[in-house]
C-alpha positions in Angstrom: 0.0 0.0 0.0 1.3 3.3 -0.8 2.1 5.9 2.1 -1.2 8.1 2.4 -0.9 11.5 3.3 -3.3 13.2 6.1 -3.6 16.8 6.2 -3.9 17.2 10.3 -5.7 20.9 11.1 -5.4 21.6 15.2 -5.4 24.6 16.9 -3.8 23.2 19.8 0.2 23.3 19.1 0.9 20.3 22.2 -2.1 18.6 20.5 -1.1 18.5 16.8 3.0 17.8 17.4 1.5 14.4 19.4 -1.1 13.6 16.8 1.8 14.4 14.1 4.0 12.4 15.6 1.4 9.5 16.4 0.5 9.1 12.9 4.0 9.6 11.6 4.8 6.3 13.3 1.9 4.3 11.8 3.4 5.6 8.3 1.1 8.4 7.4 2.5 11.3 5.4 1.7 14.2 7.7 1.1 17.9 6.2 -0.1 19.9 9.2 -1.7 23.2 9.7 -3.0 25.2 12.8 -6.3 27.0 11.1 -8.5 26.8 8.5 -6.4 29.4 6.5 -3.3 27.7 6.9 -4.6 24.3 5.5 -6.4 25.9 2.5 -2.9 27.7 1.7 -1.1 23.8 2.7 -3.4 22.5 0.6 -2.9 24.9 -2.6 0.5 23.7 -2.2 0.5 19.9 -2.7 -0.2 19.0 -5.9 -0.1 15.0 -4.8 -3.3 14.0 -3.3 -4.5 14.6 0.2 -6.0 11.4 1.2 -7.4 12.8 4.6 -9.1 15.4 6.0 -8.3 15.8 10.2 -9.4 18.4 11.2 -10.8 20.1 14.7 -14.3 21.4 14.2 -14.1 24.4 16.1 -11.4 27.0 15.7 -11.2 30.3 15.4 -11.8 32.4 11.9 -12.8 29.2 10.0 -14.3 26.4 11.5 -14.1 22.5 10.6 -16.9 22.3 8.4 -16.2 25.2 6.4 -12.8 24.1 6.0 -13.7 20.8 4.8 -16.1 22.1 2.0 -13.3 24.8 0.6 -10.4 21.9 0.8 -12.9 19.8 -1.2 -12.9 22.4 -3.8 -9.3 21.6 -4.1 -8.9 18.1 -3.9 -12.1 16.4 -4.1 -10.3 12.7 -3.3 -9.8 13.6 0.1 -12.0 12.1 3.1 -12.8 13.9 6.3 -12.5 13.0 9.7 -13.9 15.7 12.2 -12.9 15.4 15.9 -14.1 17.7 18.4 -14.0 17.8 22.1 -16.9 20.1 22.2 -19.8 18.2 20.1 -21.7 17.0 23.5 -22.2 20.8 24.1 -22.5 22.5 21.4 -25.7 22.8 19.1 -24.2 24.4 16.7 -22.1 21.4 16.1 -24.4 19.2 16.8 -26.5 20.4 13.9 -22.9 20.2 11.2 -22.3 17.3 12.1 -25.9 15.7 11.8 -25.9 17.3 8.0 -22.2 16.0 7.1 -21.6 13.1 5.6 -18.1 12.8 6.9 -16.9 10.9 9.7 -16.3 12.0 13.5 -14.5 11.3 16.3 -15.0 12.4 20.0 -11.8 14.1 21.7 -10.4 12.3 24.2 -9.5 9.3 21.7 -7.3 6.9 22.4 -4.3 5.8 20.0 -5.8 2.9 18.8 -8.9 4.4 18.1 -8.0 7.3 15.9 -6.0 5.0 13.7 -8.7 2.4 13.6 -10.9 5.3 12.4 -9.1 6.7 10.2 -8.0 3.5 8.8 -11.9 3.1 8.3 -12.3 6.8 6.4 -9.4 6.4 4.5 -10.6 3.0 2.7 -14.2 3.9 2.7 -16.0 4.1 -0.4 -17.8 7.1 -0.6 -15.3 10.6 -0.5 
């Protein structure tokens, strides 16, 4: 299997160097970003495809949602996987996630999880 690149969008610096460096040793390609902005621009960049979307839903400026609609725009091979810590609250995204068809994942994850999941996204069928 070829190495599959994830883009990884975190506003959280600790948060995104241990998920980069998690993913990094289960082979993924990393390209990593700490806003919406910042991945659109990452994105623009890499002309190979992006086989993942992982991004936090809410962050300042541009949230999750928003970000995965533009970056599909760009590369429409690339699968999402949302993760928020704050869906349980929120109603707001509650409601984005009910009309996404992309994947989620509940913050605090555990290793094994999040690469079982995105394992899951990556070789799903639909994009």
């Amino acid at each position: 299997m070829a190495e599959q690149t994830v883009l990884l969008v975190e506003d959280e610096p600790s948060i995104r160097q241990l998920m980069r460096r998690m993913l990094e040793g289960h082979g993924y390609t990393m390209l990593e970003a700490k806003n919406g902005a910042d991945a659109l621009s990452v994105a623009e960049g890499h002309s190979q495809p992006i086989d993942l979307l992982l991004t936090d839903v809410v962050m300042p400026a541009m949230d999750g949602f928003e970000l995965a609609k533009r970056l599909k725009a760009l590369h429409d091979e690339t699968r999402v996987l949302f993760l928020s810590g704050h869906a349980q609250d929120s109603p707001e995204v509650r409601a984005g996630l009910r009309e996404s068809s992309h994947a989620f994942l509940l913050k605090p994850f555990t290793r094994d999880t999040l690469r079982q999941k995105i394992a899951e996204v990556i070789n799903s069928n639909g994009a």
